[in-house]
Backbone as numpy.savetxt, mean C-alpha at the origin, in Angstrom:
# Nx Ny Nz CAx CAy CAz Cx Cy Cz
9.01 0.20 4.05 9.96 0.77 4.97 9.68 2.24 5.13
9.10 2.52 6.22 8.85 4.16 6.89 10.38 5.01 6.57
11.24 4.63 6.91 12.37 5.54 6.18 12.39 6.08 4.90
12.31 4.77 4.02 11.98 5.18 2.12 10.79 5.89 2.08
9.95 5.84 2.87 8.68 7.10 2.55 8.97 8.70 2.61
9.55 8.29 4.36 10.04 9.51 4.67 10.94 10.49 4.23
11.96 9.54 4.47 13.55 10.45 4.04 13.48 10.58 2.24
13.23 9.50 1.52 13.69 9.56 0.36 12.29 9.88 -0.37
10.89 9.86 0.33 9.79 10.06 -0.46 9.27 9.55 -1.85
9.88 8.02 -1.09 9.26 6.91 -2.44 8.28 6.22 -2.26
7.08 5.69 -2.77 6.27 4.75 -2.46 6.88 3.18 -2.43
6.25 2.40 -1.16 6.83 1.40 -1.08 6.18 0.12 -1.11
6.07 -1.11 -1.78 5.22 -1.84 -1.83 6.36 -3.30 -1.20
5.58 -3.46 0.22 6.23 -5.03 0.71 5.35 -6.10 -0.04
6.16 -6.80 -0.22 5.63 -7.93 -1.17 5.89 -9.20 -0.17
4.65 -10.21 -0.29 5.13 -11.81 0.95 4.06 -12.46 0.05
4.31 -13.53 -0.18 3.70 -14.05 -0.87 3.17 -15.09 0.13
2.67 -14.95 1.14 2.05 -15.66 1.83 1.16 -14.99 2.88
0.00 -14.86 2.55 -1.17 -14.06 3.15 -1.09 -14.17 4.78
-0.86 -15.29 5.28 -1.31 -14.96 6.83 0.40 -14.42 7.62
2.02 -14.23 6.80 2.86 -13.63 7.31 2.70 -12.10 6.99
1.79 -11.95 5.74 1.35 -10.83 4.77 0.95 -9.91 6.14
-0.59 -10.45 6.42 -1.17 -9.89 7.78 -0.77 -9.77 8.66
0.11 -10.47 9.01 0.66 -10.66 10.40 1.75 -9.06 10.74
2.17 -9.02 9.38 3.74 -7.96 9.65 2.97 -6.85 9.53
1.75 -6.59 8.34 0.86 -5.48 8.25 0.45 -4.83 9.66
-0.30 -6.17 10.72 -0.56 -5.85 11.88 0.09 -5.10 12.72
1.35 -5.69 12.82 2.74 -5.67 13.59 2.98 -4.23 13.69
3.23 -3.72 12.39 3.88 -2.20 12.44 2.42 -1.14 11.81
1.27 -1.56 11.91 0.46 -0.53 11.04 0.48 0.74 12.81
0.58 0.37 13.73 0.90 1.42 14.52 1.80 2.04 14.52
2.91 1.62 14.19 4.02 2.54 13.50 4.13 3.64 12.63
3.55 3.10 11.20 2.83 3.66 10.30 2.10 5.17 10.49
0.97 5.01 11.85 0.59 6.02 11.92 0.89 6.85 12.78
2.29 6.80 12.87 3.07 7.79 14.07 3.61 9.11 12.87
3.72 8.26 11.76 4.55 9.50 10.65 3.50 9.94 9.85
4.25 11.39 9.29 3.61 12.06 8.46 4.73 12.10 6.96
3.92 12.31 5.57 4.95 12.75 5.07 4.83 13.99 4.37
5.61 14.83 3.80 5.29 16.26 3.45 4.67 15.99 1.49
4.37 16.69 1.76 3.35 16.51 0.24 2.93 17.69 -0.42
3.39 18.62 -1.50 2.85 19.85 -1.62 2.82 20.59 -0.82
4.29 20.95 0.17 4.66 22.03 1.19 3.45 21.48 2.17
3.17 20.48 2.47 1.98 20.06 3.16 2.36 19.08 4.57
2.10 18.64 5.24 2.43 17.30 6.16 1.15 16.37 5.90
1.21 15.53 5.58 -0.38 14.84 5.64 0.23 13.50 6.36
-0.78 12.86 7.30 -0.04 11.32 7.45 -0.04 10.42 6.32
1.04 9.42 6.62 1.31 8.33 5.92 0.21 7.46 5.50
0.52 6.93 4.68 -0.67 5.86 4.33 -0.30 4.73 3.59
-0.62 3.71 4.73 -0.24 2.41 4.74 -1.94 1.54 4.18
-1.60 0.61 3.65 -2.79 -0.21 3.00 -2.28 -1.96 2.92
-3.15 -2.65 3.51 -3.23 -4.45 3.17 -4.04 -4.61 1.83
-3.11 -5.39 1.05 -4.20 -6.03 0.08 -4.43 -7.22 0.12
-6.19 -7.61 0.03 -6.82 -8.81 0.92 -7.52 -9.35 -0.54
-8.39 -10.29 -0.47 -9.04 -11.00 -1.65 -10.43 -9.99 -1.23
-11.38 -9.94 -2.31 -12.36 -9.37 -2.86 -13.28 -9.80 -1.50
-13.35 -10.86 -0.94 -14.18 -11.46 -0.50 -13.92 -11.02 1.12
-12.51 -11.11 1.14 -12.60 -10.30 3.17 -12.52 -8.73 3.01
-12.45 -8.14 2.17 -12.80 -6.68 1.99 -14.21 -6.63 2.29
-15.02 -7.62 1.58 -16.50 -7.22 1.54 -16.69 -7.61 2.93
-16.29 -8.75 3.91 -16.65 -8.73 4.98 -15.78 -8.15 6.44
-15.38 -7.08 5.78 -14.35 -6.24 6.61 -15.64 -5.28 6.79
-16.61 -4.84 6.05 -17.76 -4.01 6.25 -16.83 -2.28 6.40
-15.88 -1.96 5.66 -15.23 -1.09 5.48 -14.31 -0.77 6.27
-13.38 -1.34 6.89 -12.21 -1.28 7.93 -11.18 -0.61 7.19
-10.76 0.08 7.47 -9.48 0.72 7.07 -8.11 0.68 6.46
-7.71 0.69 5.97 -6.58 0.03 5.33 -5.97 -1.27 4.41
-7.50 -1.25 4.21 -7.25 -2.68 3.40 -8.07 -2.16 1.86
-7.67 -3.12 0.85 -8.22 -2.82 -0.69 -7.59 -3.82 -1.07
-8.85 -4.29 -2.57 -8.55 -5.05 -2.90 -7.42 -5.30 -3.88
-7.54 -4.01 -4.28 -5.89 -4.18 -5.56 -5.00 -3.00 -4.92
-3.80 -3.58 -5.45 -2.61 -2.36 -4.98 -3.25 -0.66 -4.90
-3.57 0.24 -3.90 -3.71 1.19 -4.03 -2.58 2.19 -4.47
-2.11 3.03 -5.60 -1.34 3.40 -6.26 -1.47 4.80 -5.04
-2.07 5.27 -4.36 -1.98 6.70 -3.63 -1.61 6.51 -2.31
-1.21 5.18 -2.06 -0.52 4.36 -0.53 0.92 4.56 -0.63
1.15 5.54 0.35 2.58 4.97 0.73 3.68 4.09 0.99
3.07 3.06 1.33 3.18 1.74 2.03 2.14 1.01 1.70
2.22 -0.13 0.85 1.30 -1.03 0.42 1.64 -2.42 0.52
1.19 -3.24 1.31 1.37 -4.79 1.63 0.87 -5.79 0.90
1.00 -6.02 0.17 0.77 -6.90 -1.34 1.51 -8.53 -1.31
0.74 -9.08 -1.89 1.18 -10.22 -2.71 1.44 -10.20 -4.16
2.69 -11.21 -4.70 3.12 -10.32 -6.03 1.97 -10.53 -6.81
0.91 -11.24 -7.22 -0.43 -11.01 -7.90 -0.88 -9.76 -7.93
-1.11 -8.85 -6.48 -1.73 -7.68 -6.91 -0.27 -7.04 -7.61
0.60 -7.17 -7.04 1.79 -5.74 -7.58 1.55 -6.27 -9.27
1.72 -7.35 -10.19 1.82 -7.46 -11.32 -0.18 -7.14 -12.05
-0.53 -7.36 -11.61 -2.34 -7.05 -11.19 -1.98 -4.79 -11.76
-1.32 -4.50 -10.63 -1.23 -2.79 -10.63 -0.27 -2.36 -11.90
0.82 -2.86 -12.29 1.33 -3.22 -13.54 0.92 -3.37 -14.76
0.37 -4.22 -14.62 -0.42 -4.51 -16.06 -1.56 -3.75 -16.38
-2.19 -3.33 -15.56 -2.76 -2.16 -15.32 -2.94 -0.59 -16.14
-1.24 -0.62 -15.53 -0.53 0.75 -16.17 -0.40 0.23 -17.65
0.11 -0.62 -17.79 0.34 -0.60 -19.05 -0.87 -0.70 -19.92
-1.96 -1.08 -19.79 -2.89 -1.24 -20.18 -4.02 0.28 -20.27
-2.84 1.41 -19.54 -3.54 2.85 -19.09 -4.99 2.56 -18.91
-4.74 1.23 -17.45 -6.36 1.59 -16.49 -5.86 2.79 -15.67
-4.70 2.88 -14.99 -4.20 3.33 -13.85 -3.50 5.05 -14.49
-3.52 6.14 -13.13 -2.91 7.06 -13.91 -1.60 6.77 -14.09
-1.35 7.71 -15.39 0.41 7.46 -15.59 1.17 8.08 -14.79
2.11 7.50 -14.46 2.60 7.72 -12.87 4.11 7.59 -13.33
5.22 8.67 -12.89 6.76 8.49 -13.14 7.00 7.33 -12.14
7.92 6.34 -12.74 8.87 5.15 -11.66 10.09 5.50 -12.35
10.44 5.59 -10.69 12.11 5.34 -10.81 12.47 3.69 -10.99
């Protein structure tokens, strides 16, 4: 939700556990997405929205934009299935990932 980025400056991870409604809503609003900016270190930088896809259409995406294969932790907006979000989780706990404050 572009509001919770914006106004409240939280990272947001939509979760669908079904890949082709996953894509579909990703599609839907990733033009949205890049209408906002959010402020960052007295900064404006745009938003950054990300799909997470299987290993295998990343590699044949031949580097398209917005997609990765595991939860990107520096995305504003991240479109996930709950595999990657518990995948980025276990992660942390495991300190692959930096340590990062959650509310």
């Amino acid at each position: 939700r572009v509001d919770v980025v914006v106004a409240l400056k939280k990272k947001v991870h939509v979760v669908v556990d079904d890949e082709t409604l996953l894509d579909r809503d990703f599609a839907a609003f990733r033009q949205l997405f890049e209408t906002f900016s959010v402020e960052q270190n007295g900064q404006r930088r745009p938003l950054k929205a990300m799909l997470c896809v299987s290993e295998e259409r990343l590699g044949a995406s031949k580097g398209a934009s917005g997609l990765a294969a595991r939860v990107d932790g520096s995305a504003d907006i991240c479109y996930c299935e709950a595999k990657h979000v518990q995948s980025f989780y276990a992660s942390i706990a495991r300190s692959e990932q930096d340590s990062r404050d959650f509310d």
